[in-house]
C-alpha positions as CSV (number, residue, x, y, z in Angstrom):
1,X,78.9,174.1,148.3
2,X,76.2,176.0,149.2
3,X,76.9,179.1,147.5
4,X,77.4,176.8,143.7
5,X,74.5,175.6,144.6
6,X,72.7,178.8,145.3
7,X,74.5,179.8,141.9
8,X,73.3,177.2,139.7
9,X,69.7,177.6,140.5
10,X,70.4,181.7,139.6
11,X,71.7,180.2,136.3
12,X,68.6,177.8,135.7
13,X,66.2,180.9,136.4
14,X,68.0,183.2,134.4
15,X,68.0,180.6,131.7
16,X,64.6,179.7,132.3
17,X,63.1,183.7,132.7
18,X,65.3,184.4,129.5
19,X,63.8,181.6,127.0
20,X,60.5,182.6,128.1
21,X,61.3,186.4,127.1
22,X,62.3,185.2,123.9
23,X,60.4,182.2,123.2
24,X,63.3,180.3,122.1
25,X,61.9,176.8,123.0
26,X,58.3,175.2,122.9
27,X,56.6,176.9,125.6
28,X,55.6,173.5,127.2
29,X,59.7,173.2,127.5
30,X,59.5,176.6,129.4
31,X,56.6,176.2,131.8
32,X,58.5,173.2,132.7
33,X,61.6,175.0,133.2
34,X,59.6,177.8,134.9
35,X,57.7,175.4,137.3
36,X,60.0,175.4,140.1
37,X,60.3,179.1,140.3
38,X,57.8,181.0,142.6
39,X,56.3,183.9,140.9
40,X,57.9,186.1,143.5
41,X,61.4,184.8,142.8
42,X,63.9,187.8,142.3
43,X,65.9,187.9,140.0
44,X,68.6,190.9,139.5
45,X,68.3,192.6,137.4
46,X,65.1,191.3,136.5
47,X,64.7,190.7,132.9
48,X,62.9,192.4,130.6
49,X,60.6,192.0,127.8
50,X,61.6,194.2,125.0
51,X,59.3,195.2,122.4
52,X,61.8,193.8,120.1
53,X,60.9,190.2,121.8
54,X,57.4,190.7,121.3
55,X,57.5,191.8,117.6
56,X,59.7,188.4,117.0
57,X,57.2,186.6,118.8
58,X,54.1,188.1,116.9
59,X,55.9,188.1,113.2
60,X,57.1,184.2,113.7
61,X,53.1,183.5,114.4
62,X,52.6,185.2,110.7
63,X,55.2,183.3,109.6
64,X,53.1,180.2,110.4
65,X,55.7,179.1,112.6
66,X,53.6,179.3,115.7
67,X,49.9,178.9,116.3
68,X,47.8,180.7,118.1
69,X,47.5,178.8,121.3
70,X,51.5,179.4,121.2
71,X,50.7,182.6,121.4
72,X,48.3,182.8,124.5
73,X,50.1,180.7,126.5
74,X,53.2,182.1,126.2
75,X,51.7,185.6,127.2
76,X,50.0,183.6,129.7
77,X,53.3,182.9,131.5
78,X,54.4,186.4,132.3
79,X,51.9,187.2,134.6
80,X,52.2,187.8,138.2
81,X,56.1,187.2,137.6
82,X,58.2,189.8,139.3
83,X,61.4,188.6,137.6
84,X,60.0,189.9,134.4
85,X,59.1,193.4,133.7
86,X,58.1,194.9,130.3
87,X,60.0,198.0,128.8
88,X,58.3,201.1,129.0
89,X,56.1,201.8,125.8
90,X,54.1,204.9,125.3
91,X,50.6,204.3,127.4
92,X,51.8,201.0,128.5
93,X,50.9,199.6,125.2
94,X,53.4,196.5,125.3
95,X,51.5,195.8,128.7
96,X,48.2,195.9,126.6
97,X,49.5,193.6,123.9
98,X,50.6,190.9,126.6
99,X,47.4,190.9,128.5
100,X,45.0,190.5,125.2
101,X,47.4,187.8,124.4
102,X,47.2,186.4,127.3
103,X,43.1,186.5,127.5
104,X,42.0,186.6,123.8
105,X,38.2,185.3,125.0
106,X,38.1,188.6,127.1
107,X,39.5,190.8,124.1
108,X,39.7,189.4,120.7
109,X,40.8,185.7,119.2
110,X,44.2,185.6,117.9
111,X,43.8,185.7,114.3
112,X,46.3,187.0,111.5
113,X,44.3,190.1,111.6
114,X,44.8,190.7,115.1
115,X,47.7,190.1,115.2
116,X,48.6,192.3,112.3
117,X,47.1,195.4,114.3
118,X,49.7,194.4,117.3
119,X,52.5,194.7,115.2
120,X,51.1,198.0,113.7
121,X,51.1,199.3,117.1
122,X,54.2,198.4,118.8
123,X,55.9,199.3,115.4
């Protein structure tokens, strides 16, 4: 029983690390899903956010389908994770994206305009 158990919590944190990569639920939904999980859990392989991800994340904020504070918190959520890593972009730019999200009163608000740029870049 043990091992099902051990199981299904790999399942819920899979689950849970792989909604957040996609934003494929209300981000309150996730950070509830994700509470239980310690930063440090491992997961293997670890997931990992895409560029791809990011660019649907960013384009359904144009859309008007998310707002802004969508936005920031969900890039708030990746960090310190170690069961998440971003894919390797030319001078870590997908990094750089994330973190301005994550902190847009230490870089710039997250405005159509801004967000335009991102796009641009990761393009």
């Amino acid at each position: 029983m043990g091992i099902e158990e051990n199981l299904t919590g790999a399942g819920r944190h899979r689950t849970a690390v792989e909604a957040l990569v996609r934003l494929d639920r209300p981000v309150g939904e996730i950070r509830r899903m994700l509470a239980p999980i310690s930063l440090d859990a491992n997961l293997v392989p670890p997931a990992i956010l895409r560029r791809a991800d990011v660019l649907s994340v960013l384009q359904r904020y144009l859309d008007g389908q998310l707002e802004a504070q969508d936005l920031e918190h969900w890039a708030e959520l990746f960090e310190g994770r170690s069961d998440v890593q971003c894919e390797d972009t030319p001078d870590h730019i997908l990094d750089q994206v994330m973190l301005e999200l994550a902190h847009p009163l230490l870089y710039e608000p997250i405005t159509k305009d801004t967000i335009e740029i991102k796009v641009i870049l990761l393009g």
